[in-house]
Residue, then its C-alpha position, 0 to 999 in steps of 0.5 A: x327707727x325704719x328696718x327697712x331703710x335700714x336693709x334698703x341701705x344695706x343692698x344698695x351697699x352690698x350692690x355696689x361693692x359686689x359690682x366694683x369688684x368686676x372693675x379690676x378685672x381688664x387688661x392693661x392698655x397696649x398700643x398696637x395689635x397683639x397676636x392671638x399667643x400675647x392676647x393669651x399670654x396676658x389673660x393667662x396673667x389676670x389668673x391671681x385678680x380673676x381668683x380674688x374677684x370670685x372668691x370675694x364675689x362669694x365672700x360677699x354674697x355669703x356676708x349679704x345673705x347672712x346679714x339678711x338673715x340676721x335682720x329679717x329671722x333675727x331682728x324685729x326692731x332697730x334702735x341708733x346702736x345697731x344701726x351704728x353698729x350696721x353702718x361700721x360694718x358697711x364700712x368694712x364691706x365697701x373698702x372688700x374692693x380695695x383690699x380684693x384688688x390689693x390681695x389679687x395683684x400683690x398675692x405673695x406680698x404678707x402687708x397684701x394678704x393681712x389687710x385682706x384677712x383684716x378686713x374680712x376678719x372685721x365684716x364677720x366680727x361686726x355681724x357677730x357683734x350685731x347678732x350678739x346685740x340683738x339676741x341681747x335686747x328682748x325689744x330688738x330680737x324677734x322672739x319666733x327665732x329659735x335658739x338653734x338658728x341662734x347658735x347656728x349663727x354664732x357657731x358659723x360666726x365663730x368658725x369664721x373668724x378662726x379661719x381668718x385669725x389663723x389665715x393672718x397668722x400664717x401670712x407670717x410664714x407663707x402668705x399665699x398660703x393663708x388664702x386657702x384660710x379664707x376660703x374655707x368659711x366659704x365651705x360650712x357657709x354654701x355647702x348644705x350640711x357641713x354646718x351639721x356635720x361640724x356640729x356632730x365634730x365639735x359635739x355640739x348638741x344645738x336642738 
């Protein structure tokens, strides 16, 4: 199967999804003129669809460059599984819109704040999924890729999805709360050297 139709396809996915969440973010339609004081009084309003859009616009470029990563330095071939499997979790990743809309207008609500959570949750199981296949299949993984950048991978994978699993479980208590959970993968993903440093905290020796 053609790895690049397979990446060809992804981008475009990744592309629209990024761009669609943009769409959320207007005013609602008022009949008549509206004094500078209501004009901010309703952009002040936007402020939990506004957070959502950049944190999930984030959320997406960090999920875009991970799985380039994962099948340009990862994966020299594609067989029909990993492709299927790459296809669930484009999936996952056009319904991000859906549920970054739901989590910005219904911030408070706990089904609002789970559904986000799961569905993010998902999008970092399946590209763990998809490395783990492929470091699994001598045929499909690239043999110049270090054991480091695999562990590297699947330390960022890990620390993702227990950021999210505790981020649902704490909807339970507070849902607003459970955002700042989210987040924070955002920080060992783009912040150069947090990776590192949670390596030196969990005692990890990766060379």
């Amino acid at each position: 199967m053609n790895k690049a139709r397979v990446e060809t396809l992804s981008d475009g996915v990744f592309a629209i999804a990024m761009t669609l969440l943009i769409l959320d973010v207007r005013l609602p339609h008022v009949d008549g003129a509206l004094t500078d004081a209501e004009l901010w009084t309703m952009l002040a309003a936007l402020w939990p669809i506004v957070v959502s859009y950049v944190f999930s616009f984030l959320i997406l470029a960090v999920a875009w460059l991970n799985h380039h990563f994962l099948f340009h330095a990862f994966a020299k071939e594609v067989n029909r599984q990993l492709n299927l499997l790459n296809l669930l979790y484009l999936m996952m990743i056009v319904f991000v819109p859906f549920s970054a809309h739901l989590l910005g207008s219904y911030i408070t609500n706990q089904p609002a704040v789970i559904i986000y959570g799961l569905n993010i949750l998902a999008v970092v199981g399946l590209s763990y999924s998809m490395l783990h296949y492929i470091t699994r299949h001598h045929t499909l993984f690239n043999e110049h890729t270090s054991q480091r950048m695999v562990k590297q991978g699947k330390i960022r994978s890990t620390l993702s999805i227990i950021s999210y699993v505790i981020g649902v479980g704490v909807s339970f208590i507070y849902p607003p709360l459970s955002v700042v959970f989210y987040v924070f993968p955002l920080v060992f993903n783009i912040i150069p050297g947090t990776l590192d440093f949670s390596e030196w905290l969990l005692g990890l020796d990766l060379k």
